[in-house]
C-alpha positions as CSV (number, residue, x, y, z in Angstrom):
1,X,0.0,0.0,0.0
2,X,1.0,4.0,-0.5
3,X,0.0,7.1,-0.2
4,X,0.2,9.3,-3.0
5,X,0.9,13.2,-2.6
6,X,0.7,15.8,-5.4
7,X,2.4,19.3,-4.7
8,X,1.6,22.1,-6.9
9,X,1.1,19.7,-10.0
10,X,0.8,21.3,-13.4
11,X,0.2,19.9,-16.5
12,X,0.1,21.7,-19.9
13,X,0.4,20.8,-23.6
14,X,2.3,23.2,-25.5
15,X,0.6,26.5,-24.2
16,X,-2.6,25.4,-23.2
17,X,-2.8,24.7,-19.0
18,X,-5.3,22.0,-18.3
19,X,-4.1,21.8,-14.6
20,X,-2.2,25.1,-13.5
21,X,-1.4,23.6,-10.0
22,X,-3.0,21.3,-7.5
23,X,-2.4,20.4,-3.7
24,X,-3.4,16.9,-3.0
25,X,-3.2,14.2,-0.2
26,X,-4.4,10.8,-0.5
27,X,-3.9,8.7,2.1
28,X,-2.8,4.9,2.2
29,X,-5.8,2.3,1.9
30,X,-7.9,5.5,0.6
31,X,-10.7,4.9,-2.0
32,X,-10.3,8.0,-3.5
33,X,-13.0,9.1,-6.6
34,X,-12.5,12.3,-8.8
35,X,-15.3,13.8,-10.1
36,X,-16.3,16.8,-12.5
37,X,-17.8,17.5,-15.6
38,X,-16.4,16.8,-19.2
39,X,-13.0,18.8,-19.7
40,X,-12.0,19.1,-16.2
41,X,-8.8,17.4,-16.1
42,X,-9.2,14.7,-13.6
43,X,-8.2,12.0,-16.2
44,X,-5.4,14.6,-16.6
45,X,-4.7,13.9,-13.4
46,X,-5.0,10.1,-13.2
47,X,-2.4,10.0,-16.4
48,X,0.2,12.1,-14.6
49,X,0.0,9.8,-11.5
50,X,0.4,6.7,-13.7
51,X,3.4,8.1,-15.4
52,X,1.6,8.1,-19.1
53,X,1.9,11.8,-19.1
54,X,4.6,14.5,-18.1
55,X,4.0,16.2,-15.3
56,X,4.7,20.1,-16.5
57,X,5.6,21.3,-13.1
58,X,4.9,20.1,-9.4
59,X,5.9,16.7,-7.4
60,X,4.1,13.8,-7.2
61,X,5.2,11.4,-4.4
62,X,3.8,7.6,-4.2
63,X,4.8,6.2,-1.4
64,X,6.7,8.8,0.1
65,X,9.1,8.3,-3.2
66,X,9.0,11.3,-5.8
67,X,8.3,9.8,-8.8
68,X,8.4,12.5,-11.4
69,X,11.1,10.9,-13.3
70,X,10.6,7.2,-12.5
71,X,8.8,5.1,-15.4
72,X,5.1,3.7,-15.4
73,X,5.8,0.6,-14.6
74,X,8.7,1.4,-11.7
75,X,5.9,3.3,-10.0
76,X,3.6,0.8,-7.9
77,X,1.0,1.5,-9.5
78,X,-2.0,-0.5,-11.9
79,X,-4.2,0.8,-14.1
80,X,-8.0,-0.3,-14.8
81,X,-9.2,2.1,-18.2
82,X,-12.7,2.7,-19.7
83,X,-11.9,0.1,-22.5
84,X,-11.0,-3.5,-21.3
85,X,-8.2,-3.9,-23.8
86,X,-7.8,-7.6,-23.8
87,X,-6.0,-9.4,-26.2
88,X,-8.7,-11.6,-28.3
89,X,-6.5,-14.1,-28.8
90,X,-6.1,-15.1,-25.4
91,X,-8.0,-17.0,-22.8
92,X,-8.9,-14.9,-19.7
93,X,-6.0,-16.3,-17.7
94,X,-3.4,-15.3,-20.1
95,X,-4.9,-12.5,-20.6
96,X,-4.7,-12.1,-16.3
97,X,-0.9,-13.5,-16.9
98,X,0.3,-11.9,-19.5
99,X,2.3,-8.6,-17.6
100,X,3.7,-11.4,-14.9
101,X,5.2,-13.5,-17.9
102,X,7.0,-9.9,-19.4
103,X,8.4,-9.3,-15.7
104,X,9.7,-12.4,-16.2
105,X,7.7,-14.6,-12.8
106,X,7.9,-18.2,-12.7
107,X,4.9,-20.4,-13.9
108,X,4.7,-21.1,-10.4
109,X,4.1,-17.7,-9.2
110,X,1.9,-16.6,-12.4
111,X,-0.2,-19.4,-11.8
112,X,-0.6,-19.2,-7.8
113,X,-1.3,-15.2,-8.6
114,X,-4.0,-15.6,-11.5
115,X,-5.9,-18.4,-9.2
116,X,-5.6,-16.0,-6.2
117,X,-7.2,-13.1,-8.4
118,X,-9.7,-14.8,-10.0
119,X,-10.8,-15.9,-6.6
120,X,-11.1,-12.7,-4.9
121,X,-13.1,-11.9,-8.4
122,X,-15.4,-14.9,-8.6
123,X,-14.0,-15.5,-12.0
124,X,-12.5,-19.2,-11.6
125,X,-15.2,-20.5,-14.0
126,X,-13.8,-18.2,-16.9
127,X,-10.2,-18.5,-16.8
128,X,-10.3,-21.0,-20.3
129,X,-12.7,-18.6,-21.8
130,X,-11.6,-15.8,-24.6
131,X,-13.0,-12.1,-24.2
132,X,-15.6,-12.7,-27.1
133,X,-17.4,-15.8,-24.6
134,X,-17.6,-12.5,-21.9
135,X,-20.4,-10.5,-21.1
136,X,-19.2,-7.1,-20.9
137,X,-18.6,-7.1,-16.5
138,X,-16.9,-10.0,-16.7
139,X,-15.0,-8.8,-19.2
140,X,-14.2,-5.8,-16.9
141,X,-13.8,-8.3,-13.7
142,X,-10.8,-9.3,-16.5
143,X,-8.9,-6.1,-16.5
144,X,-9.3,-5.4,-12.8
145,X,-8.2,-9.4,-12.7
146,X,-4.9,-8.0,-15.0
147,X,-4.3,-5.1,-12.5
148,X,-4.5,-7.4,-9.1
149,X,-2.1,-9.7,-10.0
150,X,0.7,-7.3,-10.2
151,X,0.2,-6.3,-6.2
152,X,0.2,-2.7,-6.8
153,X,0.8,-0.3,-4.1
154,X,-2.2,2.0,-5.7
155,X,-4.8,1.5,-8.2
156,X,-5.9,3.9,-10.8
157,X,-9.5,3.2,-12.6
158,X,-10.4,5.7,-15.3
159,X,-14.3,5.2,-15.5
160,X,-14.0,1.7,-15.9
161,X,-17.9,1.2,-15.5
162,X,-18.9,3.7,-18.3
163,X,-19.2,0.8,-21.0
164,X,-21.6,-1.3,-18.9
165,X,-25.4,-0.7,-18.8
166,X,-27.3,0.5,-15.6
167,X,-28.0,-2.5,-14.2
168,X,-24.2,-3.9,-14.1
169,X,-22.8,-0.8,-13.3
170,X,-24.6,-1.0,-9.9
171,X,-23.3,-4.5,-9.6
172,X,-20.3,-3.9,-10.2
173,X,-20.0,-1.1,-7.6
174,X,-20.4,-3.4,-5.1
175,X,-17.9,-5.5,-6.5
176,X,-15.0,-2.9,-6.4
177,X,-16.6,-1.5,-2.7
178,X,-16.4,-5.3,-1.7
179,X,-12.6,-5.4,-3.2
180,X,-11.1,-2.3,-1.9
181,X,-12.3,-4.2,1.8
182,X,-10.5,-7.1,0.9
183,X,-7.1,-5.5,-0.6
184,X,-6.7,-2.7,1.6
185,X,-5.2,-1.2,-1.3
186,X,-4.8,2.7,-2.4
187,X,-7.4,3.4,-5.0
188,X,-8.1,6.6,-6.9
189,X,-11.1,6.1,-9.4
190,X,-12.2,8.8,-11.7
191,X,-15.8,9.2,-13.2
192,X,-17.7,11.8,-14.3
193,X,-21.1,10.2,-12.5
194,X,-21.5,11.7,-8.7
195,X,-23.7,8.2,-8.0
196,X,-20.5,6.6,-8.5
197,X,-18.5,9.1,-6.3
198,X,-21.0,9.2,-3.7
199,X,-21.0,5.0,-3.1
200,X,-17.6,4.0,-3.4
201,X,-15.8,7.2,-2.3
202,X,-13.8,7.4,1.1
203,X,-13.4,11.0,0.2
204,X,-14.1,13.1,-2.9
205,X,-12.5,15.6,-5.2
206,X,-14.6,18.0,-7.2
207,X,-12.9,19.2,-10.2
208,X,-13.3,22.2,-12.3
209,X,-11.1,23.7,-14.7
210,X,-8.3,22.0,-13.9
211,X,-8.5,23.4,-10.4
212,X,-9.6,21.6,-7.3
213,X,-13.6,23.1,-5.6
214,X,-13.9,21.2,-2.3
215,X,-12.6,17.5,-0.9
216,X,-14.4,15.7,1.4
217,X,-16.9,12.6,2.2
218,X,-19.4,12.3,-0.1
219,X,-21.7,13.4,3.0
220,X,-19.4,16.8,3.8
221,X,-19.8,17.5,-0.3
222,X,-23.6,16.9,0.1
223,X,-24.3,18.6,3.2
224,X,-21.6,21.6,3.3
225,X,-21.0,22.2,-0.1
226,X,-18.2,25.4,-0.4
227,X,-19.9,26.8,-3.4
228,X,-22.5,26.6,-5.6
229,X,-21.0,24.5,-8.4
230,X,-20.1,21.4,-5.7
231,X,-23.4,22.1,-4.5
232,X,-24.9,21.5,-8.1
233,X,-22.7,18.7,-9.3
234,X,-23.0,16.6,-6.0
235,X,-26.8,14.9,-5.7
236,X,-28.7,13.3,-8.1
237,X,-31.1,14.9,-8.9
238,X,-29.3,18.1,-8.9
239,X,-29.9,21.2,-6.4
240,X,-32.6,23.4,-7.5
241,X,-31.4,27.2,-7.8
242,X,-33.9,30.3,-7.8
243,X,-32.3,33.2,-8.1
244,X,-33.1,36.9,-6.3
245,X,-32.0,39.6,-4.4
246,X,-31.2,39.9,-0.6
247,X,-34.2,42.1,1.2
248,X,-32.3,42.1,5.0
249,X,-29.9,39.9,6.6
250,X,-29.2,39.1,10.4
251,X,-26.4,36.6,11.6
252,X,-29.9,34.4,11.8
253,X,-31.7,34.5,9.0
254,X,-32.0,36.0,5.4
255,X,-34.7,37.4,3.7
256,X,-34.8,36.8,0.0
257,X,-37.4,38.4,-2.7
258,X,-37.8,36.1,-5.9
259,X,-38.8,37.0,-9.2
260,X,-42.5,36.7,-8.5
261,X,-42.1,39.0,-6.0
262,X,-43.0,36.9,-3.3
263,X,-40.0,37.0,0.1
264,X,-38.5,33.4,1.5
265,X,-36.4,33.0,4.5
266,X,-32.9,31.1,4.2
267,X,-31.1,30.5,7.6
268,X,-28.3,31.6,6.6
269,X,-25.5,34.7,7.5
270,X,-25.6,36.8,4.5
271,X,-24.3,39.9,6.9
272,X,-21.5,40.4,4.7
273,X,-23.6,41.1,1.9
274,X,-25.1,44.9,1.7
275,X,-29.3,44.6,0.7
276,X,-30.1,44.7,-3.0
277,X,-27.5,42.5,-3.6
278,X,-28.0,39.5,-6.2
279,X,-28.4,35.9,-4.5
280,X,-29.4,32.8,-5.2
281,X,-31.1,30.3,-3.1
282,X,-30.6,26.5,-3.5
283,X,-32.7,23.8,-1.9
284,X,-32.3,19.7,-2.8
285,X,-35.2,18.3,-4.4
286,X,-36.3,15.6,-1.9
287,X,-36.8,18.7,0.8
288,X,-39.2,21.0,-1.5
289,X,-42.6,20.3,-0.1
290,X,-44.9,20.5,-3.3
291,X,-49.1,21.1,-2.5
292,X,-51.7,22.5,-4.2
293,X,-52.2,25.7,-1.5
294,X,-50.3,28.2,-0.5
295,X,-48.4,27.5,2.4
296,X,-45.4,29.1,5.1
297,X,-42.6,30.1,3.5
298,X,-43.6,28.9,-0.3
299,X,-43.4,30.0,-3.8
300,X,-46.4,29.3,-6.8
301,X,-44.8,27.2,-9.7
302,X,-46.5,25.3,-12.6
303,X,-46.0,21.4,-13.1
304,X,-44.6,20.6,-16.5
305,X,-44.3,17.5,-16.3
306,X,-45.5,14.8,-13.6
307,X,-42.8,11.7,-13.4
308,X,-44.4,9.1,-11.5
309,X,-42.1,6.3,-10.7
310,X,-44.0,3.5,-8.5
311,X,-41.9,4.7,-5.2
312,X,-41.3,8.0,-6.1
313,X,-42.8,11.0,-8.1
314,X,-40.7,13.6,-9.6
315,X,-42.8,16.8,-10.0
316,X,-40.8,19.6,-12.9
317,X,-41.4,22.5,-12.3
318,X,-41.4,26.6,-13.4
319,X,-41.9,29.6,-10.5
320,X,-43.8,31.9,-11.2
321,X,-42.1,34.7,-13.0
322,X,-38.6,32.9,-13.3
323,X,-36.7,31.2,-16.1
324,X,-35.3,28.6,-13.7
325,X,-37.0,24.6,-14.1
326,X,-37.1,22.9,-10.8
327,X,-37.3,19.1,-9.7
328,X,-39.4,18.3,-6.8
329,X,-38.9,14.5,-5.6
330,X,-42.2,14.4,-3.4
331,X,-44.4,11.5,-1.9
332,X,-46.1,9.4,-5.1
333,X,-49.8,9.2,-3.3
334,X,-49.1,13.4,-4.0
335,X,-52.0,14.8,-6.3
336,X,-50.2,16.9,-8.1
337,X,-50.2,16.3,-11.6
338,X,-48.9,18.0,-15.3
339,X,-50.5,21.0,-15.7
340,X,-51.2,22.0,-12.0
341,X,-50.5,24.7,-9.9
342,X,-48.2,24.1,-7.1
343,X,-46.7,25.3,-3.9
344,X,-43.1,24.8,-3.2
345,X,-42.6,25.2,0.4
346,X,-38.6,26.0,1.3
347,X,-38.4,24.9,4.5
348,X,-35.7,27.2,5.8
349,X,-33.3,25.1,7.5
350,X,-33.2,23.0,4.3
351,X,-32.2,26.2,2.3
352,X,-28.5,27.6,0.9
353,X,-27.8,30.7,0.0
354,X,-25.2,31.6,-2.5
355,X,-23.5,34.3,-2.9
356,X,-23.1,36.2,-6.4
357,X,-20.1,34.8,-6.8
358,X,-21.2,31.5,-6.1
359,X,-19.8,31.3,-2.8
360,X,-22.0,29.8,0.1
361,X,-22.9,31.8,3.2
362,X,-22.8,30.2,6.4
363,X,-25.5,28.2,7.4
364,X,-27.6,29.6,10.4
365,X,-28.9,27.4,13.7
């Protein structure tokens, strides 16, 4: 096992900078997941760690080692990509083999370490089979195989569920959850879907730009988030936003008026900010309380559409007066329906408030 530390690590190509400098600790046995939209470098990032790109500026450190100069495969590490890449020709156990036999391991050892793999896998049955007999998770089960046998200090996955349908990628969440338990191991995984992060993450690192938002546990990210981007890239669905402007302010509570001139209360400091001043409020689906009357602390929106979902409805909605479409995940025996009026009640504990330049204000009580 290693930790793996990243000090003021820069990466450009020619004179464009994808990552102009980023502090990072991740700590031995970690499960580590990057997250962030298309574009935001944390592949950039996983590539520099692995040694298959050159770091610009910076030091990266595995194992208390600084590996800036030290080749791929002197560094520790394994790598589990978005495509399987195994070689068609070959049965799942060479395919498993195949790196032990170029570092030159006796059958012995290649044998004992492709049994011991496919155990902790639950792939014994498939070791005679060729890629083209595998369904596409066992296929993956494969290249994570490929990466355990090698005893790597850290793993690196670089959406490695992204080719598997819905179903399997839950299945196989649990898998990797189930073998970071049983290896102990350093692991930093990098996906652009926050349901992954949020299940299989130890700790989190939102990315954007190239530049690092907020780390934490999926549950600091979801329940403290430092801005307004973490707070709208961490949940699923996504925050709501309504934007206005700030009426008054005590270190207590914020009063807010919205677009449809009606007032809301946030708890939340917004004392630093003078009265007039642009805001935005934000407030998770699953705690808007959707009726069909006016109630304490609400706004009036229209239902566009009604998603009823057996356990679950999903009400979208417009506020009055505002360009913004809201979510509402509400109870499924609610009446609402497409093409109703409805009450969103903001319950004001359950409210942010943002800042105009996105930055949260501290939460009140």
């Amino acid at each position: 096992m290693a930790n793996v530390l990243l000090k003021a690590l820069k990466k450009s190509f020619g004179d464009l900078t994808i990552i102009p400098g980023i502090d990072l600790e991740i700590r031995d046995g970690e499960f580590m997941v990057f997250v962030g939209p298309s574009g935001c470098g944390k592949s950039t990032v996983l590539r520099c760690i692995a040694g298959l790109e050159e770091i610009t500026a910076g030091e990266l450190y595995i194992g208390g080692e600084l590996v800036n100069e030290v080749p791929p495969a002197k560094r520790g590490i394994a790598m589990v990509f978005q495509s399987y890449a195994l070689y068609p020709h070959m049965t799942v156990a060479e395919n498993m083999a195949f790196g032990l036999k170029l570092a030159g391991m006796s059958k012995a050892e290649i044998k004992a370490a492709v049994d011991r793999a496919a155990q902790i896998l639950q792939i014994e049955h498939l070791l005679e089979r060729r890629p083209k007999a595998l369904s596409g998770g066992q296929r993956q089960r494969v290249a994570i195989g490929r990466a355990i046998v090698r005893k790597p200090g850290v793993f690196l996955f670089d959406e490695p569920l992204s080719n598997l349908d819905a179903a399997l990628r839950v299945q196989m969440r649990v898998e990797l959850s189930r073998l970071h338990k049983e290896l102990a191991t350093t692991m930093i995984y990098v996906t652009h879907d926050q349901v992954e992060a949020m299940t299989l993450a130890h700790r989190i690192v939102v990315l954007n730009a190239g530049r690092i938002e907020q780390v934490g546990t999926p549950l600091e990210l979801y329940h403290q988030p430092v801005n307004k981007f973490v707070a709208g890239f961490i949940g699923s669905p996504k925050m709501n936003f309504i934007t206005g402007t700030l009426v008054s302010a005590t270190p207590m509570l914020a009063t807010v008026k919205l677009h449809d001139g009606s007032v809301v209360q946030v708890a939340a400091d917004a004392t630093t900010l003078p009265a007039g001043d642009p805001v935005t409020l934000g407030i998770r689906p699953e705690h808007v309380h959707a009726t069909a009357q006016p109630g304490e602390n609400a706004v009036k929106s229209h239902v566009q559409l009604a998603e009823h979902l057996g356990d679950t409805t999903y009400l979208h909605v417009m506020v009055t007066g505002g360009t913004e479409s809201l979510t509402v995940r509400t109870d499924p025996e609610n009446p609402l329906d497409t093409g109703d009026t409805a009450w969103l009640g903001l319950p004001l504990k359950r409210c942010f408030l943002f800042s105009q330049q996105g930055k949260t204000l501290p939460q009140a009580g």
